[in-house]
C-alpha positions, 0 to 999 in steps of 0.5 A, a space after each residue: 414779142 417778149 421772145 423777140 425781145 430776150 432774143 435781142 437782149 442775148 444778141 446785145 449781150 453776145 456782141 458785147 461779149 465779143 467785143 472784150 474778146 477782140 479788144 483782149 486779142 487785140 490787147 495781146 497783138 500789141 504786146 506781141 508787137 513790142 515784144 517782137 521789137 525787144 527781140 530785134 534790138 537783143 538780136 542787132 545787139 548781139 550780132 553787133 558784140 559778135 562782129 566787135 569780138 571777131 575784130 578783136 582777135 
């Protein structure tokens, strides 16, 4: 009985433990995200200064 219950009390412990994991993955998924947006809006920005550069020559 008392195995049983450390054993469950590692499995509790465990769970918890990975729960942070996939809220830090998660965490960084989003992050990831948004700089993944940043990165569009610099690469619309530029594309849109090299074509004003071409039609101004």
């Amino acid at each position: 009985m008392q195995r049983m219950k450390k054993l469950i009390q590692h499995f509790v412990h465990l769970n918890q433990a990975l729960q942070k994991v996939i809220q830090a993955i998660w965490n960084v998924a989003q992050v990831n995200e948004k700089l993944n947006q940043t990165m569009l809006v610099h690469q619309q920005k530029n594309q849109l200064s090299t074509e004003l550069n071409w039609l101004q020559y």
